[in-house]
DRENKOL-468231 format. One record per residue (C-alpha): residue number from 1; residue in three letters; x, y, z. Coordinates in Angstrom, 3 decimals. Example, Ala and Ser with C-alpha at 12.3 -4.5 7.8 and 13.67 -1.06 7.14 Angstrom:
2
  tiza  marba        xx        yy        zz
     1    ALA    12.300    -4.500     7.800
     2    SER    13.670    -1.060     7.140
This chain:
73
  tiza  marba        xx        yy        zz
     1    UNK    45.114   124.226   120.517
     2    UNK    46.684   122.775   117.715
     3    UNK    47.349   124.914   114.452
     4    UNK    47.821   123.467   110.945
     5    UNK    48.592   125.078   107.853
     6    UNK    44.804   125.223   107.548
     7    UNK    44.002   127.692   110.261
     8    UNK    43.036   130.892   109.958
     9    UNK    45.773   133.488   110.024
    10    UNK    44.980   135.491   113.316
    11    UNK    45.030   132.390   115.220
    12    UNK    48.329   131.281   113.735
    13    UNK    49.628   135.183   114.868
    14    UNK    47.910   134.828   118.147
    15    UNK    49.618   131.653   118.796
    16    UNK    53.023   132.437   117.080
    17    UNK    53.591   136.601   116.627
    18    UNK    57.052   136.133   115.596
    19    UNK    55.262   134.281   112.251
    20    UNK    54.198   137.167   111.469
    21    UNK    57.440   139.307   110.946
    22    UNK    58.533   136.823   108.879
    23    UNK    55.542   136.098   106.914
    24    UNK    54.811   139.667   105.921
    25    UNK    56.907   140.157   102.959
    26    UNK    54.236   137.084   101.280
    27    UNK    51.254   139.178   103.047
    28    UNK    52.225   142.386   101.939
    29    UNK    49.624   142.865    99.428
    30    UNK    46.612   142.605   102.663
    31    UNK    48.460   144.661   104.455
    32    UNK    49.252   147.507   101.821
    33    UNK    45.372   147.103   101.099
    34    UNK    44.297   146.798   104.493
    35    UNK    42.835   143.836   103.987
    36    UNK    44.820   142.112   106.783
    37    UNK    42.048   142.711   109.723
    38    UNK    39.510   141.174   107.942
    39    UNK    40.598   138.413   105.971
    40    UNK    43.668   137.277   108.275
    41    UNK    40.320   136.303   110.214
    42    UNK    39.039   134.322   107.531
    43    UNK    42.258   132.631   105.182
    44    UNK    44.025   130.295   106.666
    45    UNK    47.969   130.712   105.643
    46    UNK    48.142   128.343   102.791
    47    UNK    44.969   129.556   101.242
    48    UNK    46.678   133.231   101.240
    49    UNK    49.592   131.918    99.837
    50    UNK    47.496   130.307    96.979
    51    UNK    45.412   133.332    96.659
    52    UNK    48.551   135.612    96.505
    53    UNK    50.180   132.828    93.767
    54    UNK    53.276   132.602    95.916
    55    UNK    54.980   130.270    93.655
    56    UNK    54.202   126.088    94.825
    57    UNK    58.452   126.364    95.916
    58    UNK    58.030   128.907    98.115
    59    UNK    54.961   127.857   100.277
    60    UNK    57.050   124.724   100.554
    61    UNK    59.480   126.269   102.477
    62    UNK    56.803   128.773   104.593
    63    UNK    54.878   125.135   105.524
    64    UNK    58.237   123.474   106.201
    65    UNK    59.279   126.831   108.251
    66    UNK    55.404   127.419   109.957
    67    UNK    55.671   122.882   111.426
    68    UNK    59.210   123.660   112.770
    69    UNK    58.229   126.185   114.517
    70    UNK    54.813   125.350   115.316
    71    UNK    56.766   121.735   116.481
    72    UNK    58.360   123.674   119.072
    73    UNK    56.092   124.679   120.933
């Protein structure tokens, strides 16, 4: 399967759990909330990090980071 930016977070974790290590710190809201079992099923990555306001910079550099990776593979 191939993952975008646009899928949903589980299946980007499913596919990739080291992503998720380093994504936490810009999750950590869902996760301090416990939020991250139900929505991580339902926002994809970039739509967290719009949701979260993760400044336009920074989700630059997590959707440069997520195709390198994602490239890899």
């Amino acid at each position: 399967m191939r993952l975008t930016i646009e899928s949903k977070i589980s299946e980007i974790f499913k596919e990739f759990p080291e992503l998720e290590e380093r994504y936490k710190p810009y999750l950590k809201y869902f996760y301090e909330e416990r939020l991250d079992t139900i929505l991580f099923k339902k926002l994809s990555l970039i739509g967290a990090l719009k949701l979260l306001n993760v400044p336009e910079e920074e989700r630059e550099k997590i959707i440069q980071d997520f195709y390198k990776i994602a490239n890899k593979h």
